[in-house]
SETORZA-677684 format. One record per residue: chain; residue number from 1; x, y, z of N, C-alpha, C in turn. Coordinates in pm, 1 decimal, always signed. Each point is the difference from the previous one (the first is absolute). Example, Ala and Ser with C-alpha at 12.3 -4.5 7.8 and 13.67 -1.06 7.14 Angstrom:
BEGIN
chain  resi  neast  nnorth  nup  caeast  canorth  caup  ceast  cnorth  cup
A  1  +1319.0  -569.0  +780.0  -89.0  +119.0  +0.0  +90.0  +120.0  +0.0 $
A  2  -35.0  +105.0  -72.0  +82.0  +119.0  +6.0  -77.0  +109.0  +73.0 $
# end
This chain:
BEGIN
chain  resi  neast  nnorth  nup  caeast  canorth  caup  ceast  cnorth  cup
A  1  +10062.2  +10765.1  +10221.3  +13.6  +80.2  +121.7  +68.0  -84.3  +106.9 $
A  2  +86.1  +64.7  +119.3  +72.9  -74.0  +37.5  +32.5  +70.6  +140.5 $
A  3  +0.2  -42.1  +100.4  -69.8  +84.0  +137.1  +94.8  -116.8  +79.9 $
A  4  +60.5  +78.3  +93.8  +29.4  -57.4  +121.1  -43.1  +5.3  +123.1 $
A  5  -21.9  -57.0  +115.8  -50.0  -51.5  +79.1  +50.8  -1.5  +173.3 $
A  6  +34.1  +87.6  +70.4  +87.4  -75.3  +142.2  -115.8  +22.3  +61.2 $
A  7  +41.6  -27.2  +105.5  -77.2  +15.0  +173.7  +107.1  -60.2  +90.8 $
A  8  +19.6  +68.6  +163.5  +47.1  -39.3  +79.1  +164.6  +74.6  +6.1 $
A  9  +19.5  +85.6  -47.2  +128.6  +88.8  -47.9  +100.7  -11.0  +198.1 $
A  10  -88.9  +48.1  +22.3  +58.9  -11.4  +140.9  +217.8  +92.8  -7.8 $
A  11  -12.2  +59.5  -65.8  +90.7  +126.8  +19.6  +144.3  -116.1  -144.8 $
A  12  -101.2  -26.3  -63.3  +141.1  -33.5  -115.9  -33.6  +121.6  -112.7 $
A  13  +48.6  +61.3  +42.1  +4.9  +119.9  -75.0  +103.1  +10.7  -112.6 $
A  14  +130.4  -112.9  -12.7  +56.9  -44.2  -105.8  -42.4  -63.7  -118.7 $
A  15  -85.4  -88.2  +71.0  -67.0  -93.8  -108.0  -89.4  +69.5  -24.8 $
A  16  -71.6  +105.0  +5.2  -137.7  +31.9  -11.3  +47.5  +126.1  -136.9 $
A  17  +111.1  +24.7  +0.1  +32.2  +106.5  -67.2  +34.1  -53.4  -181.6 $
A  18  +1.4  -146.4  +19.8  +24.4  -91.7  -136.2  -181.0  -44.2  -8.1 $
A  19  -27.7  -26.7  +42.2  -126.9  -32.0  +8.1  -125.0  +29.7  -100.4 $
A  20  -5.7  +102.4  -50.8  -69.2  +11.1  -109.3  +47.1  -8.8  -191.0 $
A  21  +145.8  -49.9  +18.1  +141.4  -11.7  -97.3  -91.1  -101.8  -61.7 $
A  22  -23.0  +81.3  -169.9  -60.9  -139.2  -113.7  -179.2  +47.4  +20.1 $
A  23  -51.0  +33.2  +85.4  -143.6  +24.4  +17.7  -17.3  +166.2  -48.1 $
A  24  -156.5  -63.1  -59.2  -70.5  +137.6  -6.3  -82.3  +97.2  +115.0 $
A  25  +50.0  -109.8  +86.9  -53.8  +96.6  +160.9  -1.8  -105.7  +150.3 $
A  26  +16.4  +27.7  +86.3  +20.7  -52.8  +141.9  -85.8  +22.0  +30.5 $
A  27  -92.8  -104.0  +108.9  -80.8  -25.9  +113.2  +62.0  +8.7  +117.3 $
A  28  -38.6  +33.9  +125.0  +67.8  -38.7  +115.0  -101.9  -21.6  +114.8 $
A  29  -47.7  -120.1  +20.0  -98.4  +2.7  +133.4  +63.8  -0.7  +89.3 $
A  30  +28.1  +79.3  +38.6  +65.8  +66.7  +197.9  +104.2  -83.1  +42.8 $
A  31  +22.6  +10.7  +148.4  +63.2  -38.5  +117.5  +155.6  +58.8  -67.7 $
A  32  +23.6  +159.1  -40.6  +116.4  +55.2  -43.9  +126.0  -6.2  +108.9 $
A  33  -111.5  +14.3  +180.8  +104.3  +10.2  +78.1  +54.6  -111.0  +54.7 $
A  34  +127.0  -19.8  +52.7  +75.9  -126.6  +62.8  -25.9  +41.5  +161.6 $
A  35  -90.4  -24.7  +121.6  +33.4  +14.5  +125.2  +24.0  -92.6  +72.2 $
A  36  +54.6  -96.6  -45.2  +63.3  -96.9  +71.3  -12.5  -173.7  -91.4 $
A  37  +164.5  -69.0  +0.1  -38.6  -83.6  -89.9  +18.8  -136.6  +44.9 $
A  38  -102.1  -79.0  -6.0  +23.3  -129.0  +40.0  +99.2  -108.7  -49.4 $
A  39  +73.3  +3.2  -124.3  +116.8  -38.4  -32.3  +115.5  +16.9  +34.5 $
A  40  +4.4  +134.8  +64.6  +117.8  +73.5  -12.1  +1.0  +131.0  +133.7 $
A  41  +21.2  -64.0  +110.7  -68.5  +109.0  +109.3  +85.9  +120.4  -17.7 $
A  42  +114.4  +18.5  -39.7  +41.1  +137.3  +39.2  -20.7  +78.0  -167.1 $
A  43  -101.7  -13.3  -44.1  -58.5  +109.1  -41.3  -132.2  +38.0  -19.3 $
A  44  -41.0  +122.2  -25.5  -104.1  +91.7  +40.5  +19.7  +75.9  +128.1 $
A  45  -113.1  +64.4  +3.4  -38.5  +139.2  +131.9  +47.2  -58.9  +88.2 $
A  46  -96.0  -137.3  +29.4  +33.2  -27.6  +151.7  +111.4  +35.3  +70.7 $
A  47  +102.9  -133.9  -105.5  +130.0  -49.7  +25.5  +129.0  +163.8  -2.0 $
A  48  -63.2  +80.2  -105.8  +63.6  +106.9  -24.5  -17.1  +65.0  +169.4 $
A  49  -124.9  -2.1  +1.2  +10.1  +63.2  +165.3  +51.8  -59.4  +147.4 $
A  50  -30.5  -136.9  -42.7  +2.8  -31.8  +157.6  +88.8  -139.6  +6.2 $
A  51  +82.2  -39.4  -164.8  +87.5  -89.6  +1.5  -39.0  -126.5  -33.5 $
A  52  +57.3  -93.2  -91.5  -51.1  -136.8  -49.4  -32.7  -57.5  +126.7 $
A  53  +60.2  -34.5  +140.0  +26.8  -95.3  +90.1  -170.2  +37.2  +37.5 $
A  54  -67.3  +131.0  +34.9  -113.2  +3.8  +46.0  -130.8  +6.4  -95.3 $
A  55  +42.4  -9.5  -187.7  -49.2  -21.2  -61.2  -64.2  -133.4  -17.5 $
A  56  +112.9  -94.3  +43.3  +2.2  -142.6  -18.3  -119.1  -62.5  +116.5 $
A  57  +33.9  +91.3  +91.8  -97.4  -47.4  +123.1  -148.9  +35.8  +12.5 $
A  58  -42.4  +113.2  -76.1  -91.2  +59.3  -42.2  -85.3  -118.1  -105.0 $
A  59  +77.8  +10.7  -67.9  -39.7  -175.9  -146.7  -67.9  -79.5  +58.4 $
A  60  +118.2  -61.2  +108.2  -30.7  -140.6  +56.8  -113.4  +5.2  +101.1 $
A  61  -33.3  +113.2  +26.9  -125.4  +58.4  +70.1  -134.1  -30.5  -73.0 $
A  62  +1.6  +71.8  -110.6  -131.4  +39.8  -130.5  +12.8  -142.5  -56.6 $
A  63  +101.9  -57.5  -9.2  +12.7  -150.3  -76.5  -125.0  -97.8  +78.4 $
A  64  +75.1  -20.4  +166.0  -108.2  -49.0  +109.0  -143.2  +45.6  +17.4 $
A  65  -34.5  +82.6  -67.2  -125.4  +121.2  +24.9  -32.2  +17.7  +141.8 $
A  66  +98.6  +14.6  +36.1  +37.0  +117.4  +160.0  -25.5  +113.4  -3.9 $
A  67  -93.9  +29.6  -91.3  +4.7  +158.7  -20.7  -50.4  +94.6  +62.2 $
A  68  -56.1  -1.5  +163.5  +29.8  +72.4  +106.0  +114.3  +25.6  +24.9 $
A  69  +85.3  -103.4  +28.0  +142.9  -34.4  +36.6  +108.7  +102.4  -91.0 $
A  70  -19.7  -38.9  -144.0  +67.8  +60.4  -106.4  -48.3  +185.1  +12.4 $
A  71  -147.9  +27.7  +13.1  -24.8  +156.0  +37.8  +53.4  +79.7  +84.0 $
A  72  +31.2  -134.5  +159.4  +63.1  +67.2  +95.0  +169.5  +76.8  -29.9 $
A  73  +8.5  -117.6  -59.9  +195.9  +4.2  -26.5  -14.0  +116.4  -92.7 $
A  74  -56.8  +50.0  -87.3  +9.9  +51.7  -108.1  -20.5  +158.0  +85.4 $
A  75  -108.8  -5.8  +97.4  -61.2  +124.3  +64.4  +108.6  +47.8  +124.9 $
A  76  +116.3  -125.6  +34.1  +159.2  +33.8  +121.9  +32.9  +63.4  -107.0 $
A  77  +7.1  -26.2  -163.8  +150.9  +43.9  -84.8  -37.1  +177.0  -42.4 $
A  78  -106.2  -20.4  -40.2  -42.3  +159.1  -28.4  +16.2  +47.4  +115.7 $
A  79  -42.8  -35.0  +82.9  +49.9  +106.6  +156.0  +142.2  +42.2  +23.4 $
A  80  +107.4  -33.0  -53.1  +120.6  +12.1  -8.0  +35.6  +20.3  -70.6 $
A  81  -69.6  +121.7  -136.2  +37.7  +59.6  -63.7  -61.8  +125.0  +29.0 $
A  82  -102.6  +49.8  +99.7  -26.8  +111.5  +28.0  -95.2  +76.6  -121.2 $
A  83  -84.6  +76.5  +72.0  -121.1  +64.7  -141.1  -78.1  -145.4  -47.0 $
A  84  -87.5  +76.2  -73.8  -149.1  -47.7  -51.9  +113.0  -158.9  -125.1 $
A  85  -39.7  -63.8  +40.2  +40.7  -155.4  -88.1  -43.9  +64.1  -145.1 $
A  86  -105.8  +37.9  +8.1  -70.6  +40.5  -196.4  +120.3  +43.1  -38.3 $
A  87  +74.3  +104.5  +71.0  +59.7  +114.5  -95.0  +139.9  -54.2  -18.1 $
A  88  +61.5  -103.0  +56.8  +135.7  -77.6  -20.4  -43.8  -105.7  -140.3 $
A  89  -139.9  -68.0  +19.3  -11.2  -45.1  -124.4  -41.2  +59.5  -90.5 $
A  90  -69.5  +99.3  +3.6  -19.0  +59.2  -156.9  +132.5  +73.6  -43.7 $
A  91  +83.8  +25.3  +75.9  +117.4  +51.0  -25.6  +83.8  -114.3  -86.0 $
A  92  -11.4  -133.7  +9.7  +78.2  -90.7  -43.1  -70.9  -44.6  -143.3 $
A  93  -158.4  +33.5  +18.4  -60.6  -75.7  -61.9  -17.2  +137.8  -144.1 $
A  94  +4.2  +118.4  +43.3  +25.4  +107.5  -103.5  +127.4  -37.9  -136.9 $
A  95  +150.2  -23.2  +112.8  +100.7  -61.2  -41.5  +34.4  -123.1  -144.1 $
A  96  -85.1  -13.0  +79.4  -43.6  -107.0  -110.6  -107.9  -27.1  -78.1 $
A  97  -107.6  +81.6  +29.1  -65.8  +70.3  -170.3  +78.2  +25.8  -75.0 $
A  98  +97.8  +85.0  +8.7  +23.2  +154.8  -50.1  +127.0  -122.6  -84.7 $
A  99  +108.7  -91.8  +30.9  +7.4  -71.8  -69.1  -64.5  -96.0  -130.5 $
A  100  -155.5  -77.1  +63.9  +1.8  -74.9  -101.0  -103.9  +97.0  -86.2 $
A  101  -63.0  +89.3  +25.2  -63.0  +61.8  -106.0  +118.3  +77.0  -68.2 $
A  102  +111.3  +30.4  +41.6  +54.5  +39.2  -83.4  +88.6  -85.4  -128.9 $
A  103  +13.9  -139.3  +20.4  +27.0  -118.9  -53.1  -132.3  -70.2  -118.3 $
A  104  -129.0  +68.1  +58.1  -129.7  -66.8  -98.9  +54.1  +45.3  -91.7 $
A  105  -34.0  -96.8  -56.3  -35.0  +17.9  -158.7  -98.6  +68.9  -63.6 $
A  106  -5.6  +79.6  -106.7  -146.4  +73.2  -88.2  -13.5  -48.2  -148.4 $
A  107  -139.0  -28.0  +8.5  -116.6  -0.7  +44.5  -17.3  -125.7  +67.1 $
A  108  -94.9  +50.2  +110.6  +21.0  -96.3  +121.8  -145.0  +8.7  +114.7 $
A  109  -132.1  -92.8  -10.4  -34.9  +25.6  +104.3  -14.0  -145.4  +84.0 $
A  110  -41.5  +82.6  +96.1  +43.6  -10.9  +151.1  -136.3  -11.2  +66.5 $
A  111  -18.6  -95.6  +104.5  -67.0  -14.0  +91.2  +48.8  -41.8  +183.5 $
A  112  -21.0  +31.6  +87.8  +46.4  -6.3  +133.7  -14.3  -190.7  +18.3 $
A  113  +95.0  -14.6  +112.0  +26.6  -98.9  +94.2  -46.8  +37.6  +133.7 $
A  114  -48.5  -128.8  +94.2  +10.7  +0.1  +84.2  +148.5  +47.3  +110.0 $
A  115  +131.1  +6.5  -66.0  +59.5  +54.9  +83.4  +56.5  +143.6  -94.6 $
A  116  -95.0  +99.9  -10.7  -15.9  +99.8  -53.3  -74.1  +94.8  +41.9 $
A  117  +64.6  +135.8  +6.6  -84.4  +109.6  +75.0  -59.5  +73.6  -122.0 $
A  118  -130.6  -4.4  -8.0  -10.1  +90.8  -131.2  -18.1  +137.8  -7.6 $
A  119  -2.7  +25.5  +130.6  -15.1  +170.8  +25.1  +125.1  +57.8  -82.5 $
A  120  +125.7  -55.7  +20.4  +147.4  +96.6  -57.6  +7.5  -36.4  -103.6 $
A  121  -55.8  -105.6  -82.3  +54.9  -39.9  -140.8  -12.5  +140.5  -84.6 $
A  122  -132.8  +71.1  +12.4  -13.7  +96.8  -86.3  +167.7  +125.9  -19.7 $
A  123  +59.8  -29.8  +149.7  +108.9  +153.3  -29.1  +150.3  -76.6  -55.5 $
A  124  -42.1  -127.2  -67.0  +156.4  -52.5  -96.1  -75.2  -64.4  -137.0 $
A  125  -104.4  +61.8  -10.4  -110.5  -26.6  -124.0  +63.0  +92.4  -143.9 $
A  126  +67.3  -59.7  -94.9  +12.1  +90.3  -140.4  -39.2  -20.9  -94.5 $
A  127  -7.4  +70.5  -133.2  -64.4  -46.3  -106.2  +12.9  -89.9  -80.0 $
A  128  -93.8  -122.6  -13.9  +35.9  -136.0  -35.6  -56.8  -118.3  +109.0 $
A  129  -1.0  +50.3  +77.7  -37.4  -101.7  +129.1  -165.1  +7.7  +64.3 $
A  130  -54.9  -58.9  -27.3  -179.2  +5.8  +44.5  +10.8  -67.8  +82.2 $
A  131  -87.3  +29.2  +130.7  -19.1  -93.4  +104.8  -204.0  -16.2  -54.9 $
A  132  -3.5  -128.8  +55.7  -148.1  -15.7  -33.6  -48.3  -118.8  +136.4 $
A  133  -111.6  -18.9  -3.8  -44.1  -42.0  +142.5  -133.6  +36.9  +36.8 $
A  134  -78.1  -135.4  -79.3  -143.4  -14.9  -28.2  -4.7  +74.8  -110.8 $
A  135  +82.3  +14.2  -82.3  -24.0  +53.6  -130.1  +65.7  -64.9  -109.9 $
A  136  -59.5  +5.2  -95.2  +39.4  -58.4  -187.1  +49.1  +137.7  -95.2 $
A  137  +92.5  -79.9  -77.4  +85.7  +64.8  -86.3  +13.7  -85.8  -121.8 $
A  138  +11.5  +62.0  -103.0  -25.8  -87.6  -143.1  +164.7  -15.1  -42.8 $
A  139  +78.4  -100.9  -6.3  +84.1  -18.5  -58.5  +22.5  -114.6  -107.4 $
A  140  +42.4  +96.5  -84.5  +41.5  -105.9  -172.3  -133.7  -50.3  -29.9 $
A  141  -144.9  +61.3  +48.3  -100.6  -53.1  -76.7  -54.7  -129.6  +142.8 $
A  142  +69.1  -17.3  +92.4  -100.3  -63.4  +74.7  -28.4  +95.5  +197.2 $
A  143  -125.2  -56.0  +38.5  -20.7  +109.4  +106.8  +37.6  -94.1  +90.9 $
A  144  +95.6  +72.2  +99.1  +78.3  -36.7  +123.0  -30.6  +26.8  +141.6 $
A  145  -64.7  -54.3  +67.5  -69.4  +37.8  +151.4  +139.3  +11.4  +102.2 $
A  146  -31.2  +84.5  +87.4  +125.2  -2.4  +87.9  -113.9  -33.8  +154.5 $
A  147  +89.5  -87.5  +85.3  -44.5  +32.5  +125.0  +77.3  -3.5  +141.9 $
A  148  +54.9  +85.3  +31.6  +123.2  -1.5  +86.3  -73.8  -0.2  +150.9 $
A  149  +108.8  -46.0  +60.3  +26.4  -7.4  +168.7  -34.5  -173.1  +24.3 $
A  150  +19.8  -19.3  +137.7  -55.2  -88.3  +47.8  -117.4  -22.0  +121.5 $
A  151  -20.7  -110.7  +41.9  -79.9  -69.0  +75.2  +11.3  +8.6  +127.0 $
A  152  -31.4  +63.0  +97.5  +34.2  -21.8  +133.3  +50.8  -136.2  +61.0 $
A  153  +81.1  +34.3  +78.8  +91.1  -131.4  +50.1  +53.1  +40.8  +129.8 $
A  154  +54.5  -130.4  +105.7  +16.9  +39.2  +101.6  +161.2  +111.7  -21.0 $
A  155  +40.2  -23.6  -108.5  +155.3  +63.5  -43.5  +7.7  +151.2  +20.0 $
A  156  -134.6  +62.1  -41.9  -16.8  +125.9  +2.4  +43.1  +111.3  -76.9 $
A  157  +30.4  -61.0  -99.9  +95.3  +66.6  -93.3  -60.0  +148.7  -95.1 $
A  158  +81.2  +75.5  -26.4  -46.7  +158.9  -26.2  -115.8  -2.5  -66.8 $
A  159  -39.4  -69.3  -112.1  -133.3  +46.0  -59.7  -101.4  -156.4  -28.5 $
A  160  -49.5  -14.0  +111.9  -55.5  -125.7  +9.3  -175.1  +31.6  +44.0 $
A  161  -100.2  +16.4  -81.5  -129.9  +68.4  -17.9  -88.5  -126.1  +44.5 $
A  162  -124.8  +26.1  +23.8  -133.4  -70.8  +46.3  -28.3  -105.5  -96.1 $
A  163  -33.0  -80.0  +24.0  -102.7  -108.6  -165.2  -68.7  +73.5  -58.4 $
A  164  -85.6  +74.7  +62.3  -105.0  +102.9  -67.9  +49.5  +92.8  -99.6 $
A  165  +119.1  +101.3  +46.6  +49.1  +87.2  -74.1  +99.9  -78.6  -177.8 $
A  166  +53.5  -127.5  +112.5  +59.3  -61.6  -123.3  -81.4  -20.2  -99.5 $
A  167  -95.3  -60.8  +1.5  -139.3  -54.5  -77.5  -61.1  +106.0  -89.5 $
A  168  +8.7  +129.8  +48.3  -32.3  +114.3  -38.5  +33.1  +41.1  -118.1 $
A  169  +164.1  +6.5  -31.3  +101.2  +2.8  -73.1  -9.3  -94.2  -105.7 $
A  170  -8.9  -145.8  +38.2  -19.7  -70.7  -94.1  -136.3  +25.2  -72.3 $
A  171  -122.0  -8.8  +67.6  -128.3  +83.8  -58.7  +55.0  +54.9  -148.4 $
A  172  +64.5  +100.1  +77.3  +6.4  +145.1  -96.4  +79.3  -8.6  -146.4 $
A  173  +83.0  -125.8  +33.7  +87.3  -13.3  -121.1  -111.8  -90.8  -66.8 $
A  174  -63.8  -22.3  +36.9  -85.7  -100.1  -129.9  +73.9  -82.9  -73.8 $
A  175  -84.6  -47.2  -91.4  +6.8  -45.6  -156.4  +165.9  +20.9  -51.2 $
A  176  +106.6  -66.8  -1.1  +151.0  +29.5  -99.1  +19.9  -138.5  -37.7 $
A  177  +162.2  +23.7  -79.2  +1.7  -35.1  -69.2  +151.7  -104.5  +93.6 $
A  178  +51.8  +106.7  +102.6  +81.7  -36.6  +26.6  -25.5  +33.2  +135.9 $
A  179  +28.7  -91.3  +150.3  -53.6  +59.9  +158.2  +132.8  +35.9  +33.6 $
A  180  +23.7  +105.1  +74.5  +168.0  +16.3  +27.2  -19.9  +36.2  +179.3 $
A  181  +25.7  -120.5  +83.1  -23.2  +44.2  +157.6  +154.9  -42.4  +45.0 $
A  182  -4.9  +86.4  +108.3  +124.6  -57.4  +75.2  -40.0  -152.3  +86.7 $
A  183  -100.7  -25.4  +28.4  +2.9  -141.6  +73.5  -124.1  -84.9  -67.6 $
A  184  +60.9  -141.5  +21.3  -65.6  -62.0  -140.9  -156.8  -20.9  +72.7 $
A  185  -66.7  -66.7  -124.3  -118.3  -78.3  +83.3  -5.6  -79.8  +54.9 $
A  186  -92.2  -25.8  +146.2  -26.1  -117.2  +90.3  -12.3  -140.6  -77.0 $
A  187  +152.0  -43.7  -31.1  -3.3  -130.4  -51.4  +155.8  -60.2  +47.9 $
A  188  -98.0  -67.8  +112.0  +147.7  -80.8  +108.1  +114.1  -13.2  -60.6 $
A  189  +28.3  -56.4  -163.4  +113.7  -68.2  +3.0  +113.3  +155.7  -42.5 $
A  190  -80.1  +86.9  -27.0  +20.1  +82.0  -62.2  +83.0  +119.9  +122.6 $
A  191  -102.8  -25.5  +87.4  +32.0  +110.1  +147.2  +142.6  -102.9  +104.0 $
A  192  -1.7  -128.7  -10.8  +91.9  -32.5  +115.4  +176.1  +15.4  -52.4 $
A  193  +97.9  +76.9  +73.3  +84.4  +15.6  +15.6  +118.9  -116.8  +41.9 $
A  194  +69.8  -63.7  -99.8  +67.2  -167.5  +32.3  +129.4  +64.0  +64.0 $
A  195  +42.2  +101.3  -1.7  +121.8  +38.9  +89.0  -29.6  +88.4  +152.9 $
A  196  -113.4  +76.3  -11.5  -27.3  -7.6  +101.4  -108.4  -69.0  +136.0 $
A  197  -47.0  -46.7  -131.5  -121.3  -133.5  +59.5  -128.4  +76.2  +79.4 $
A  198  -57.9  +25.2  -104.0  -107.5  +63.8  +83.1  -61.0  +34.3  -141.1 $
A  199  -162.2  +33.4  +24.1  -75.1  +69.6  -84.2  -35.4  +133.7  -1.1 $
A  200  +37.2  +73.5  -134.0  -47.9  +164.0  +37.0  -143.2  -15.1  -12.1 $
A  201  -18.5  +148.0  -3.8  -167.1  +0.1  -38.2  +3.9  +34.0  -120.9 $
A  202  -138.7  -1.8  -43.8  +34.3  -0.9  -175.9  -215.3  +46.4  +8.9 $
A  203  -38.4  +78.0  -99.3  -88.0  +87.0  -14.8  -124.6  -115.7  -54.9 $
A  204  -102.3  -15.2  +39.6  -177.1  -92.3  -8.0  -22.6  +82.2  -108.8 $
A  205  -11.3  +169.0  -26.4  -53.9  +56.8  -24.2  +96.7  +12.5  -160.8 $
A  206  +88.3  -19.2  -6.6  +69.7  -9.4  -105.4  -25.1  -141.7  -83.3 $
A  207  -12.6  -116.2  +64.2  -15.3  -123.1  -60.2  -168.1  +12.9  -57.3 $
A  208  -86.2  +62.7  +69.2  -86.0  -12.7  -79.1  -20.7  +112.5  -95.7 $
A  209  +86.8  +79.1  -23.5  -18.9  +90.7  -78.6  +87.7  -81.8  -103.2 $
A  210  +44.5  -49.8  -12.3  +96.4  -78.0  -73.0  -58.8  -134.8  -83.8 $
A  211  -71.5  -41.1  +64.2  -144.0  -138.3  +9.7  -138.3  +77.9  -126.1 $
A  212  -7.0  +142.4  +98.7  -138.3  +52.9  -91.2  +92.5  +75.7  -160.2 $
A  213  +80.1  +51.6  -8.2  +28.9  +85.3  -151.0  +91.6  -71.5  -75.1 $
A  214  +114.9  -91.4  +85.8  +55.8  -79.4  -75.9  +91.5  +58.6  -119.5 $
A  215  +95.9  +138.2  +103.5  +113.3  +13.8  -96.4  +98.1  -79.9  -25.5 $
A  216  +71.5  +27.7  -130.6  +107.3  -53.1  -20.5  +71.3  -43.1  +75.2 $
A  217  +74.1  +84.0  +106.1  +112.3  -5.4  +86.5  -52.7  +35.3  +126.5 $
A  218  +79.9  -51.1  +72.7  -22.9  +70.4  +150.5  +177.2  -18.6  +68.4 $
A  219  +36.6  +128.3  +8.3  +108.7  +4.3  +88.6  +28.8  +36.6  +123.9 $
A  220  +90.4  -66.0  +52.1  +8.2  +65.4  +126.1  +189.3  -50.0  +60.7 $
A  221  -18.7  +63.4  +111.6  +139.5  -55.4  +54.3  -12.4  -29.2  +183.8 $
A  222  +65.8  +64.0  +75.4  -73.2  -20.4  +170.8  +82.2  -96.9  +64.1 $
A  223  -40.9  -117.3  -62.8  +30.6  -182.9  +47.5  +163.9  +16.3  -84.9 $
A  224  +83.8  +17.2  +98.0  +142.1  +3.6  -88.5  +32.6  -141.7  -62.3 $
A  225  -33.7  -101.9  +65.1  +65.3  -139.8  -7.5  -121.1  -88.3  +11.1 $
A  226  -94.4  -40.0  -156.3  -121.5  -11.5  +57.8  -9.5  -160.9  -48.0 $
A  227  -80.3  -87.3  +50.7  -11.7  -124.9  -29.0  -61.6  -21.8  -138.2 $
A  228  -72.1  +87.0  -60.4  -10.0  -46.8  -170.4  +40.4  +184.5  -36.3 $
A  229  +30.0  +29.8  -106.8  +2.4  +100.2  -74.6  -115.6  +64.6  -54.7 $
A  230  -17.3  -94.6  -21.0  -131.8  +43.9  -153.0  -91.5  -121.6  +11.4 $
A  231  -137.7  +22.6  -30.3  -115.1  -82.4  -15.8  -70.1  +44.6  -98.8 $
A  232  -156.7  -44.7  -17.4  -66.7  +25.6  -85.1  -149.4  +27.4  +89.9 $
A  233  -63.3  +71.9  -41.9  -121.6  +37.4  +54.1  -107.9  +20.7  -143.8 $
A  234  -33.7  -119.1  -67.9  -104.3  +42.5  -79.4  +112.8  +42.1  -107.9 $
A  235  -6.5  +116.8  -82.5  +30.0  -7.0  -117.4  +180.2  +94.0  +53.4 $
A  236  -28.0  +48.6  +130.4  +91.2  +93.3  +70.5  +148.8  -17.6  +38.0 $
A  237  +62.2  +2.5  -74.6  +139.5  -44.9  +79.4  +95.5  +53.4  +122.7 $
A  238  +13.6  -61.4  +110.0  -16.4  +118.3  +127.2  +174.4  +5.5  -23.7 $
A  239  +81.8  +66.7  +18.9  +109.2  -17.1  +15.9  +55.4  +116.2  +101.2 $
A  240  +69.9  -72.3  +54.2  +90.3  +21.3  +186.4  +177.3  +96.0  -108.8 $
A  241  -11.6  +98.9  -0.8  +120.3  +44.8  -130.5  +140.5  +15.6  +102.0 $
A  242  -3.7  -40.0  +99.7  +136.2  -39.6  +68.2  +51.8  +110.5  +57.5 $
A  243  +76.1  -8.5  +43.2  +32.6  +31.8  +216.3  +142.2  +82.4  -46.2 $
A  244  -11.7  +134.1  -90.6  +106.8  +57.7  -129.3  +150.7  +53.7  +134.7 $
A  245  -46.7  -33.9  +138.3  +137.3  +68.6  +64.7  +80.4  -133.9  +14.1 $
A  246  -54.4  -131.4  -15.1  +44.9  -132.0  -37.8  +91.9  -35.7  -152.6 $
A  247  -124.7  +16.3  -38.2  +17.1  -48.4  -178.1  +93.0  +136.2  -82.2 $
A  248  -48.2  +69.9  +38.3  +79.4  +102.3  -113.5  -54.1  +59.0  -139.7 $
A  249  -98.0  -120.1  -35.6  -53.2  +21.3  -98.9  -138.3  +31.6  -16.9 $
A  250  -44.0  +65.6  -122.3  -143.6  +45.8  +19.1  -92.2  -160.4  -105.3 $
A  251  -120.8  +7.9  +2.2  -83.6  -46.5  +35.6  -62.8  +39.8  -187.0 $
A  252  +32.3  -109.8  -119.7  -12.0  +79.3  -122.9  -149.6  -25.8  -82.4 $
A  253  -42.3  +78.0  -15.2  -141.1  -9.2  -73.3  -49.2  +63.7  -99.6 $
A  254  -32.0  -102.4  -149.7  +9.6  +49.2  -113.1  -127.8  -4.1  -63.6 $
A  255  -58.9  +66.7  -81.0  -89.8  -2.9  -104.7  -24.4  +52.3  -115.3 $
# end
């Protein structure tokens, strides 16, 4: 059996369309949309709306964690587009569903990112594509936990839930064979970011679920550029499956 792996798609909707090529099925833990990119300021929403030059300044804002500062600037630019801010981004952010689900691959499931709205995923949803989220699915004979979104952060990003609710989710997936979250477990070397220098957050409630059942695998993605890849937790191999609007490539896992 032979399964591929992304997270972090962030609007490569080219690469994502080769992506399950040679596999008997695709994973995708979230972050499908691109709203702004720290490599590369003039693309995504932002920049699409309000231009790389004030994209760039926006960065160097959230980079400093100015992020009053960065809310304000962000709260002048929507004002100068007139109407409710939601409805200019879900307008962009529709746009680009309606692309990369139409690029997934089948059979294919799916769990949300922190920069993911999961309310609209359902109206570019077709047959072949499962979204799951605090839920298990049996593939090729082993059981696969999903647990999507992220961690609250000062970033604020679209689907970023309580510790409690996260914890919840993990609860519920129990006992597998394989953990499939969009952000890894609370293990420093694992969470700090060497290009952008900083530590994400990364889930307590996942590491010890990881500590007590001791699946096989544990994947995740989140940390685009992370100071180790992969570790070991007990019998568990955690692996970080790479930052796919970077790499290009998916993330390959066989048994």
């Amino acid at each position: 059996m032979r399964v591929h792996v992304v997270s972090d798609v962030h609007g490569r909707a080219d690469a994502l369309a080769g992506a399950g090529d040679g596999a008997d099925a695709l994973i995708c833990l979230g972050d499908l949309i691109l709203f702004i990119d720290y490599d590369d300021h003039a693309q995504g929403i932002f920049p699409d709306l309000f231009g790389a030059e004030n994209a760039s300044a926006f960065i160097a804002l959230r980079t400093a964690k100015r992020f009053d500062e960065a809310r304000a600037m962000s709260a002048r630019l929507w004002a100068t587009l007139g109407g409710d801010p939601r409805e200019h981004i879900e307008r962009n952010v529709r746009a680009q569903y309606e692309t990369l689900f139409a690029a997934m691959p089948a059979p294919a499931y799916l769990t949300y990112g922190n920069v993911d709205v999961p309310s609209l995923w359902a109206d570019y949803l077709r047959p072949g594509l499962q979204v799951l989220d605090g839920q298990v699915t049996e593939i090729g004979g082993l059981r696969f936990g999903f647990v999507g979104g992220g961690l609250k952060t000062p970033y604020r990003t679209p689907y970023e839930i309580g510790d409690e609710e996260y914890a919840a989710k993990v609860e519920a997936v129990g006992e597998v064979d394989v953990l499939c979250c969009h952000i890894p477990p609370a293990v420093p070397e694992l969470l700090y970011d060497v290009v952008a220098r900083r530590f994400e957050r990364g889930s307590e409630a996942t590491l010890e679920a990881i500590r007590r059942t001791q699946p096989r695998y544990a994947l995740f993605g989140h940390v685009h550029n992370p100071l180790h890849r992969r570790t070991r937790i007990g019998r568990t191999e955690c692996v970080n499956v790479g930052h796919f609007r970077g790499l290009g490539v998916p993330y390959v896992l066989e048994w």
